[in-house]
LUMPA-672150 format. One line per 2 residues: number of its first residue (from 1); their letters; for each residue x, y, z of C-alpha. Coordinates in steps of 0.1 Angstrom, whole numbers, plus 5000, padded with zeros to 4 digits. Layout:
NUM) A) X,Y,Z; ...
//
This chain:
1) XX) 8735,5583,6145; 8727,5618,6152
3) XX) 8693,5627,6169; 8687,5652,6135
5) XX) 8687,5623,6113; 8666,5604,6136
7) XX) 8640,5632,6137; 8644,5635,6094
9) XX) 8633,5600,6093; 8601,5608,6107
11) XX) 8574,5622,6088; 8565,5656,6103
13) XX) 8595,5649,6132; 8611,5680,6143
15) XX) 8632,5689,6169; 8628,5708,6200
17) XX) 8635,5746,6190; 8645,5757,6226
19) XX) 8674,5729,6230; 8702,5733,6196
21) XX) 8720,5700,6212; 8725,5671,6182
23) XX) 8734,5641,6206; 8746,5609,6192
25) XX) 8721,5584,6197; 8731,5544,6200
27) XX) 8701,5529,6214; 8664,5533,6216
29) XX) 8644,5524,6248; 8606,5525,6262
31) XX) 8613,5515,6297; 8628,5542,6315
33) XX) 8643,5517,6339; 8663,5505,6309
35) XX) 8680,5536,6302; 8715,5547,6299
37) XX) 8739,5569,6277; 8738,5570,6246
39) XX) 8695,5560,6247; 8668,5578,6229
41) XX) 8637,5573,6249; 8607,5568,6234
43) XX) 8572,5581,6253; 8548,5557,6246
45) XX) 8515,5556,6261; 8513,5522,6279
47) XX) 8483,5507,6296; 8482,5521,6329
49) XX) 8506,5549,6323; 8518,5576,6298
51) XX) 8556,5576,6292; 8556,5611,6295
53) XX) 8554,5610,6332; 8587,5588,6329
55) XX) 8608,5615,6315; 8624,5633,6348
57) XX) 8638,5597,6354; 8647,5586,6318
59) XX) 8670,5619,6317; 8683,5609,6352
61) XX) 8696,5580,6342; 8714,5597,6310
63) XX) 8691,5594,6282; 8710,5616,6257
65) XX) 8669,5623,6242; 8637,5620,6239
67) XX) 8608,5610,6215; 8580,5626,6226
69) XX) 8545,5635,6210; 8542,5670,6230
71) XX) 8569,5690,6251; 8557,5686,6286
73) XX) 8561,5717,6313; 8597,5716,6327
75) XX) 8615,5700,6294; 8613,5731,6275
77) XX) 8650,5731,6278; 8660,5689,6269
79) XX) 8667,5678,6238; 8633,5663,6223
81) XX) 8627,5649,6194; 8583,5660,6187
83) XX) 8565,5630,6169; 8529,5626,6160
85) XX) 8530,5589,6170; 8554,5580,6199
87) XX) 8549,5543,6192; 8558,5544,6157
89) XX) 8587,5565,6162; 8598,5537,6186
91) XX) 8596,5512,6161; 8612,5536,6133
93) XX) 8641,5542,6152; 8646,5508,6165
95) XX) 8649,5501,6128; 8673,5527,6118
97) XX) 8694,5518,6148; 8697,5486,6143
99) XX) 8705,5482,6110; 8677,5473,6097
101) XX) 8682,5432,6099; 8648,5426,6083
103) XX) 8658,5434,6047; 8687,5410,6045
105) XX) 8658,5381,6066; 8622,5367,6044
107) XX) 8601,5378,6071; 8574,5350,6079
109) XX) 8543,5365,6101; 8518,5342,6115
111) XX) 8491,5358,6132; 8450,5345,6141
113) XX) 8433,5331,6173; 8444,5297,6172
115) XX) 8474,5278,6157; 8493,5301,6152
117) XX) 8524,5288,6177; 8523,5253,6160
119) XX) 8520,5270,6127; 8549,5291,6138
121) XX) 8569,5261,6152; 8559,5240,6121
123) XX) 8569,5264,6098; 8604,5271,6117
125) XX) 8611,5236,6114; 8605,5232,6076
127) XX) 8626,5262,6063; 8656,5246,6087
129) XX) 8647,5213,6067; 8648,5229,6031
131) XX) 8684,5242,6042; 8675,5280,6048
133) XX) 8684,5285,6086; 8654,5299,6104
135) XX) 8645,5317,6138; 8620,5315,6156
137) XX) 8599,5345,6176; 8569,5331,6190
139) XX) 8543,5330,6223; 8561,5304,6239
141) XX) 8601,5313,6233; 8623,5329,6212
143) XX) 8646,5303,6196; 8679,5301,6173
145) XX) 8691,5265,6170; 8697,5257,6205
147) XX) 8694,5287,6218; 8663,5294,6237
149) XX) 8645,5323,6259; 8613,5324,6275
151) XX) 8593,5348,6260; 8573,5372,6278
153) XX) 8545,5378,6253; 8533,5368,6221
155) XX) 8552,5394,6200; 8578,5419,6214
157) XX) 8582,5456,6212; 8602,5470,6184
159) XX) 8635,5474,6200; 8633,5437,6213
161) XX) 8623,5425,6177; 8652,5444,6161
163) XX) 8678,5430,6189; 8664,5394,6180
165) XX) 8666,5399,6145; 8701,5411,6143
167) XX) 8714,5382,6166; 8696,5359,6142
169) XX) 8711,5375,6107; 8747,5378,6128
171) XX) 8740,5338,6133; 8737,5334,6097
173) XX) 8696,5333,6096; 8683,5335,6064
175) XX) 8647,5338,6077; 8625,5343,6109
177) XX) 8590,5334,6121; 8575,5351,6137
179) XX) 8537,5355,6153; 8524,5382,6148
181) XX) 8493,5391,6179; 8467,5418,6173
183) XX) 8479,5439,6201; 8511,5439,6184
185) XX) 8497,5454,6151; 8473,5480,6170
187) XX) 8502,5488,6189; 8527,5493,6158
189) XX) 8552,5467,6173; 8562,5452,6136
191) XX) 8557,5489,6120; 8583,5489,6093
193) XX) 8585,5453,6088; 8577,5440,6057
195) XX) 8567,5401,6056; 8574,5378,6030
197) XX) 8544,5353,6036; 8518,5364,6059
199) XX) 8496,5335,6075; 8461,5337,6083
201) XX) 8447,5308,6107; 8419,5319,6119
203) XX) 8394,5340,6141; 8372,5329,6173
205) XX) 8365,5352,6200; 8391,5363,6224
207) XX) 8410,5395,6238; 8377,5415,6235
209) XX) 8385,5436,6267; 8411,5448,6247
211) XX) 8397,5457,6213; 8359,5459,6222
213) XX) 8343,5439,6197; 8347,5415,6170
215) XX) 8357,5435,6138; 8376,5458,6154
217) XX) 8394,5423,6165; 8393,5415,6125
219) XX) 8408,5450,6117; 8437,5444,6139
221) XX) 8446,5411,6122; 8436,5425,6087
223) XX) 8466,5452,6091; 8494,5422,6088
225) XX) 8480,5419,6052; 8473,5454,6039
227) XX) 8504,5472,6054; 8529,5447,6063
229) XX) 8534,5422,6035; 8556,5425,6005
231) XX) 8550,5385,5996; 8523,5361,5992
233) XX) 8491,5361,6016; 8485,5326,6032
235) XX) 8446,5324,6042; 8422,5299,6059
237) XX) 8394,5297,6033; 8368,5280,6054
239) XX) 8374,5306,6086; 8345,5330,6078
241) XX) 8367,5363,6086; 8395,5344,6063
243) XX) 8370,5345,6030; 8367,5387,6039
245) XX) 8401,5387,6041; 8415,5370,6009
247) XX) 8392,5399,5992; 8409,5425,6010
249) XX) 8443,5414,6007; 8459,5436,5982
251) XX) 8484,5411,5965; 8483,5373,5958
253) XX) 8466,5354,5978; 8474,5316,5985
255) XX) 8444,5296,6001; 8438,5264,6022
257) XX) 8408,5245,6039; 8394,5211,6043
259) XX) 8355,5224,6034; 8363,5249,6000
261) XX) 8379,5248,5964; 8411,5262,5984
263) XX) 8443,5259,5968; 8455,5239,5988
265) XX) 8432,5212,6003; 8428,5179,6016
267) XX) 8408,5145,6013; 8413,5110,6030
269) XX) 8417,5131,6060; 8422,5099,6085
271) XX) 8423,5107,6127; 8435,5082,6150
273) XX) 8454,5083,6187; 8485,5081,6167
275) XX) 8484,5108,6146; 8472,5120,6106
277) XX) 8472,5109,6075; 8457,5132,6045
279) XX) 8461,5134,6005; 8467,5173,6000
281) XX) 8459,5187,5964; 8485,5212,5956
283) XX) 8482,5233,5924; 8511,5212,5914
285) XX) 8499,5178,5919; 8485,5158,5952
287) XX) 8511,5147,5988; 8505,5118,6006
289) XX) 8511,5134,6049; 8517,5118,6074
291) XX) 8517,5135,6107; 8520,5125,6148
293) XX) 8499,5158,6152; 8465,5145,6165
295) XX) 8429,5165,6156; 8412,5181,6127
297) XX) 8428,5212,6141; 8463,5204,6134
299) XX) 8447,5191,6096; 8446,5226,6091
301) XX) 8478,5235,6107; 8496,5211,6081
303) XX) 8472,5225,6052; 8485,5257,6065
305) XX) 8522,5255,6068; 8520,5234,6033
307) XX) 8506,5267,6020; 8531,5288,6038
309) XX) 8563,5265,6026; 8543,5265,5989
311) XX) 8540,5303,5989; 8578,5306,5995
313) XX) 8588,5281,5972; 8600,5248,5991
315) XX) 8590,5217,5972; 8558,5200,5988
317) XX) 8584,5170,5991; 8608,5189,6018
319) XX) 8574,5196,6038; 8561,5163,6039
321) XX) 8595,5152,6054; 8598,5180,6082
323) XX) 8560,5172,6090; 8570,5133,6091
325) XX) 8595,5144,6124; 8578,5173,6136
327) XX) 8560,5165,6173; 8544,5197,6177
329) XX) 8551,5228,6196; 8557,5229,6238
331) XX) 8524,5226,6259; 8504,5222,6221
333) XX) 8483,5191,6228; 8511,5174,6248
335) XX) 8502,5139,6254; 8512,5118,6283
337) XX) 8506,5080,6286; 8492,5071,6321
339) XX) 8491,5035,6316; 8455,5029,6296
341) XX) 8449,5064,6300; 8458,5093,6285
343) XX) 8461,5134,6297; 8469,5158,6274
345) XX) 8481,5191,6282; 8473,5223,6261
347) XX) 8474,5258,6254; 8437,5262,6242
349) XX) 8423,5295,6270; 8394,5305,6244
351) XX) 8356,5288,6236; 8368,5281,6199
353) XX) 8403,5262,6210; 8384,5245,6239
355) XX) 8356,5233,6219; 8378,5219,6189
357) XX) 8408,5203,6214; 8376,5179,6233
359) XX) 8362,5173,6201; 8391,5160,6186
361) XX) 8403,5137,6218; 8364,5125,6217
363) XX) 8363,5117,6183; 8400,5092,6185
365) XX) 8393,5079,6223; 8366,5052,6232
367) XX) 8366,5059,6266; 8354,5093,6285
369) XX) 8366,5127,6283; 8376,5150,6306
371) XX) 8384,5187,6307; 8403,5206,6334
373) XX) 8402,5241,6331; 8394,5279,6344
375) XX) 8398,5314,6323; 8420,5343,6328
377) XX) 8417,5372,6354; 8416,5409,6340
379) XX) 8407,5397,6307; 8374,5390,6279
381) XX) 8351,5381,6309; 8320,5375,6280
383) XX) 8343,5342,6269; 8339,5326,6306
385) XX) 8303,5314,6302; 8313,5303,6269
387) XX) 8343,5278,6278; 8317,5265,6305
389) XX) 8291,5262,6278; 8319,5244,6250
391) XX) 8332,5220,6275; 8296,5210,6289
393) XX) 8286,5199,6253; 8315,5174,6246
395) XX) 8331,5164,6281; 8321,5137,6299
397) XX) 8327,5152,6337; 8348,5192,6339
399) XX) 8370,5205,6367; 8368,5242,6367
401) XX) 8397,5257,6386; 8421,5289,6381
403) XX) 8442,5300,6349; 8463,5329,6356
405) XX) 8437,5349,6380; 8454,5379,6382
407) XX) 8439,5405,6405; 8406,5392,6403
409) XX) 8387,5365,6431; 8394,5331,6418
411) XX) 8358,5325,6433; 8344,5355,6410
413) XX) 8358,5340,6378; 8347,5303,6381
415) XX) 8309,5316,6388; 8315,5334,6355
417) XX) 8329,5302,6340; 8298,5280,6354
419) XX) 8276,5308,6346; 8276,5287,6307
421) XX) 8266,5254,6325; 8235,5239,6316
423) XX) 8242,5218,6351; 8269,5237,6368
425) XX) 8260,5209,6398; 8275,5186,6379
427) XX) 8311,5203,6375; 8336,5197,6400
429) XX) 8352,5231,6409; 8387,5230,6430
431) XX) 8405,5266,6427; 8441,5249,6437
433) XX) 8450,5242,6403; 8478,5213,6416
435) XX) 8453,5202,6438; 8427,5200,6409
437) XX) 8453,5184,6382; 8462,5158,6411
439) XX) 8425,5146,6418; 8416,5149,6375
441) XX) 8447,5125,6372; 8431,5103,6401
443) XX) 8396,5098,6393; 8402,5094,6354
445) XX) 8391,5063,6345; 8408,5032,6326
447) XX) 8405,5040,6285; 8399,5078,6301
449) XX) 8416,5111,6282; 8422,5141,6307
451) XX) 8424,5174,6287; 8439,5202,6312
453) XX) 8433,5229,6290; 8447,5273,6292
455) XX) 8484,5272,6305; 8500,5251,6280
457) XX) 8535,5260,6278; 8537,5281,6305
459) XX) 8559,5277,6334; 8542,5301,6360
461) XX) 8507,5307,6376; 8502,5349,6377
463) XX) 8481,5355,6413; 8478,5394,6424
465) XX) 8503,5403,6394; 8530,5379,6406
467) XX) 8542,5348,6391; 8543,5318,6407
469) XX) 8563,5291,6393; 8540,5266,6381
471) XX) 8538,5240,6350; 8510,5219,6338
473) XX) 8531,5194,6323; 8555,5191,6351
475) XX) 8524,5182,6377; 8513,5152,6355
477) XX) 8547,5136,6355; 8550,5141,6393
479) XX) 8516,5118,6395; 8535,5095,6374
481) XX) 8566,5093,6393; 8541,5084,6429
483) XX) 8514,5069,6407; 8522,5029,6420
485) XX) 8496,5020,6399; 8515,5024,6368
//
């Protein structure tokens, strides 16, 4: 495709008038490192640096273009295309380039504080179940049958998305899920896309360094629903921001909860150590679940995905069968079984998740609860005192040590975690965060659940920006494997 048709795609585009050249364009890029012939590069304004600065090299290294949002000194003379929003004009020409892959996929976004990776793995797993193939974009990987790869955040930029989703339709996809963060909407990542189902699960506090303040937070999420959705709205009912945002939500709206007249809802909701059991009223009659899923939570992650699977027609019958199998997504309450005791390994990094994973393990264990955990560097410091604060209220001893610290003092950021302590004497901080998994594992007691709570999934520990391999999971079953107890 021609750079003029590019630039006639984009309202108010225009090309530079002091360079006539009309290069073909194959490939769209925002990385300047990435470039090569044939590449349009886009100048987005990233977090620590305009894209602008990147142009000298991104022409270096043959960029046949350029997307820019003003001509800078020295470029008079390149050919530029002049957009009023670089980052949209990213996204649009990713689109156009690629083919657009979306319109021939249902589009399935997923997007709130928590639940929204089980929700997405839940969700993946029923639509493969119901016979329509599915991908899968989410926090943890990106994932086509057996075909997996890491993923490096929660939702990718455009040109990423667009590769994904054309591999996937290529594949014989009928349909991807995808999550869908805030930073992804307020930074136009899915602009363009148009969602089938769009799920709501809900919204605690987290990534405030980012967006400032709660309902700017709400905003974000609310834009998945007003601009991006061509289907059904999928909503939490009892989620406070949820009820706001089934009244804003332009077209029809499909509601779950445990505590409203939702449309879908439960009763019988039964918790044990093994797993779920619920009667779900559906507009179209009650379902008997059963799940291995363990906590309230995940109640509403089934309520969820039922409404989700509802909104895009599967029968409530080819749900209750994929839930039957489904274990649950990767570092998502992973259990391990230490012989009379029990750790669990999770994702869950803000108050909200932290609060809701110990009060689910105390509720199905007779025996004490423990929490592990520290809080991100160069991120929402108010949340620290607040993890301190949940954990101190249900566990029965806490370990603060480090999450991913980032460029910040380990030291610095576990004062700001005990800062919500009542009795900060009483918590037992070790920064080593093997060290601190190895000695939570040794001094748990028989009957004893150990919740190591923030990393999850991940396989790495970021300290001074670089990543350290490191995995939560893989440190329990070393203890195991020495463990001569068991």
């Amino acid at each position: 495709m021609i750079l003029s048709q590019l630039a006639a795609r984009i309202p108010q585009g225009r090309l530079n008038p002091g360079n006539p050249d009309d290069p073909d364009i194959s490939r769209v890029e925002y990385d300047s490192r990435r470039v090569r012939p044939g590449t349009l590069f886009a100048a987005i304004p990233g977090a620590h640096a305009d894209g602008h600065r990147f142009l000298g090299e991104a022409f270096s290294r043959g960029a046949a273009a350029a997307a820019v949002t003003h001509i800078p000194p020295g470029f008079e003379g390149h050919p530029l295309v002049i957009v009023p929003d670089a980052r949209r004009a990213l996204a649009l020409f990713a689109g156009e380039l690629a083919g657009h892959p979306d319109r021939d996929l249902d589009l399935v976004g997923v997007t709130g504080t928590n639940g929204k990776t089980t929700t997405a793995y839940l969700l993946e797993a029923v639509l493969n179940q119901a016979g329509r193939p599915a991908g899968l974009i989410s926090t943890v990987e990106t994932r086509l049958r057996d075909q997996r790869q890491p993923a490096e955040r929660t939702t990718p930029e455009a040109p990423e998305i667009y590769r994904l989703l054309s591999h996937m339709r290529a594949a014989g996809c009928r349909a991807v899920v995808m999550e869908v963060s805030s930073h992804a909407l307020e930074l136009q990542r899915v602009w363009g896309l148009r969602f089938a189902a769009a799920v709501f699960t809900n919204l605690t506090q987290d990534h405030l360094d980012f967006h400032g303040d709660m309902e700017t937070y709400f905003q974000a999420k609310a834009r998945l629903f007003q601009e991006y959705t061509r289907g059904e709205a999928v909503i939490n009912l009892d989620d406070p921001y949820g009820r706001r945002l089934a009244d804003l939500a332009p077209g029809r709206v499909v509601t779950y909860g445990l505590q409203s007249g939702a449309d879908v809802t439960a009763s019988d909701v039964i918790l044990s150590p093994e797993g779920l059991r619920l009667t779900v009223r559906l507009p179209v009659g009650d379902l008997d679940l059963v799940s291995p899923l363990v906590g309230r939570f995940n109640a509403y992650n089934l309520l969820c995905g039922l409404a989700a699977s509802f909104s895009l027609g599967i029968p409530p019958e080819v749900f209750a069968a994929a839930a039957r199998d489904f274990r649950g997504a990767p570092g998502r309450m992973e259990r391990f079984d230490l012989g009379g005791r029990w750790a669990y390994v999770d994702y869950a990094h803000t108050p909200d998740a932290l609060e809701k994973a110990l009060a689910e393990l105390k509720r199905v264990t007779p025996g004490p609860v423990h929490a592990l955990f520290g809080a991100g560097g160069n991120r929402d410091r108010a949340k620290r005192p607040l993890m301190g604060r949940a954990a101190e209220r249900i566990a029965d001893r806490i370990y603060i040590t480090t999450d991913n610290p980032r460029d910040e003092e380990p030291e610095a950021i576990a004062r700001d975690v005990l800062g919500g302590l009542d009795r900060p004497q009483s918590a037992v901080t070790i920064l080593d965060r093997r060290e601190a998994i190895r000695t939570a594992l040794e001094e748990l007691p028989a009957g004893g659940v150990l919740l190591i709570a923030g990393k999850g999934h991940e396989d790495y520990q970021e300290i001074r920006w670089v990543k350290h391999p490191f995995d939560d999971r893989e440190e329990v079953r070393k203890y195991l494997e020495h463990d001569t107890s068991l």
